[in-house]
C-alpha positions in Angstrom: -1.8 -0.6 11.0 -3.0 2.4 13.0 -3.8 2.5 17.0 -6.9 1.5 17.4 -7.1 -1.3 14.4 -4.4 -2.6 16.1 -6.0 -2.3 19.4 -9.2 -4.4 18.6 -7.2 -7.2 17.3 -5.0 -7.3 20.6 -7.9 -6.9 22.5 -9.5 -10.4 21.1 -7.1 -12.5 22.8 -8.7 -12.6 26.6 -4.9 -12.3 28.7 -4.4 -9.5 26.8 -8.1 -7.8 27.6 -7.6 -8.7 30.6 -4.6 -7.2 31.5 -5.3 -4.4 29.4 -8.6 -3.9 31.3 -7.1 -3.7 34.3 -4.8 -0.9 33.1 -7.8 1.2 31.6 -7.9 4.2 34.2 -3.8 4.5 33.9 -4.1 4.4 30.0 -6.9 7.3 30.4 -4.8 9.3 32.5 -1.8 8.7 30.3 -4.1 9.5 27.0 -5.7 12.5 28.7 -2.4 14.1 29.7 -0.7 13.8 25.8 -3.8 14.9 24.5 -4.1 17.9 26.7 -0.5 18.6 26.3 -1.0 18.1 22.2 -3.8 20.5 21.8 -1.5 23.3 23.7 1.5 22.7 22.3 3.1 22.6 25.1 6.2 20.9 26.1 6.9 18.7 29.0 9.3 21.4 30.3 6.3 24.4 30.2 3.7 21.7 31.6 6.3 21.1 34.3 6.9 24.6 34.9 3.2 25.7 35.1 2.2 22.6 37.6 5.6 22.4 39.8 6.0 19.2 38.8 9.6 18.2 37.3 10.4 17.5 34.1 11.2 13.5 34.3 8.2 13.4 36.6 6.1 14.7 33.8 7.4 12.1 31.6 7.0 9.3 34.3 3.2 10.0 34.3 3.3 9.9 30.3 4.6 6.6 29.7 2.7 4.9 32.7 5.5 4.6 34.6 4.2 6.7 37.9 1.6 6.2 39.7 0.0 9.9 40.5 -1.6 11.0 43.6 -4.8 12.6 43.5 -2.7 16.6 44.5 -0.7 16.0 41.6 -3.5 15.1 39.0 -5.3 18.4 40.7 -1.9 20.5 39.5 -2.3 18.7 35.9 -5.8 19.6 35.4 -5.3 23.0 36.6 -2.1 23.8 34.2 -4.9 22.8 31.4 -7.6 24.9 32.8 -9.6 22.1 33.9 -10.9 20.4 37.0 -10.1 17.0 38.2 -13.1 14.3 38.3 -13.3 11.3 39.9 -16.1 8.9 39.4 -16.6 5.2 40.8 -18.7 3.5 37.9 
């Protein structure tokens, strides 16, 4: 079962959505990062070497398991030639 299949079934059961819904922006981040990372081949050691940020750091923000400040998403975004958004919606 890929991803997102498995996803939508998960996502039918309302504790799950719920918790899941309140995770949304961290899962984004998380997504955003590997994807970013993916499409430049880049490792975690040359991400963490173009941003300042260490290795294990890098890894924390991958698996969900830091919670980034708003400087460190900046350095991110910048490594990837982009500029951090924030939006309320």
């Amino acid at each position: 079962m890929k991803w997102d299949e498995y996803k939508q079934k998960k996502l039918q059961n309302p504790e799950f959505k719920q918790a899941y819904d309140e995770l949304e922006v961290e899962y984004a981040i998380m997504n955003e990062m590997l994807r970013l990372r993916g499409e430049a081949g880049m490792s975690q050691s040359q991400l963490s070497k173009k941003t300042g940020i260490t290795q294990p750091d890098i890894s924390k923000l991958e698996n969900g398991k830091a919670n980034p400040s708003i400087a460190t998403l900046k350095k991110v975004a910048r490594a990837f030639g982009k500029r951090l958004q924030v939006q309320f919606v």
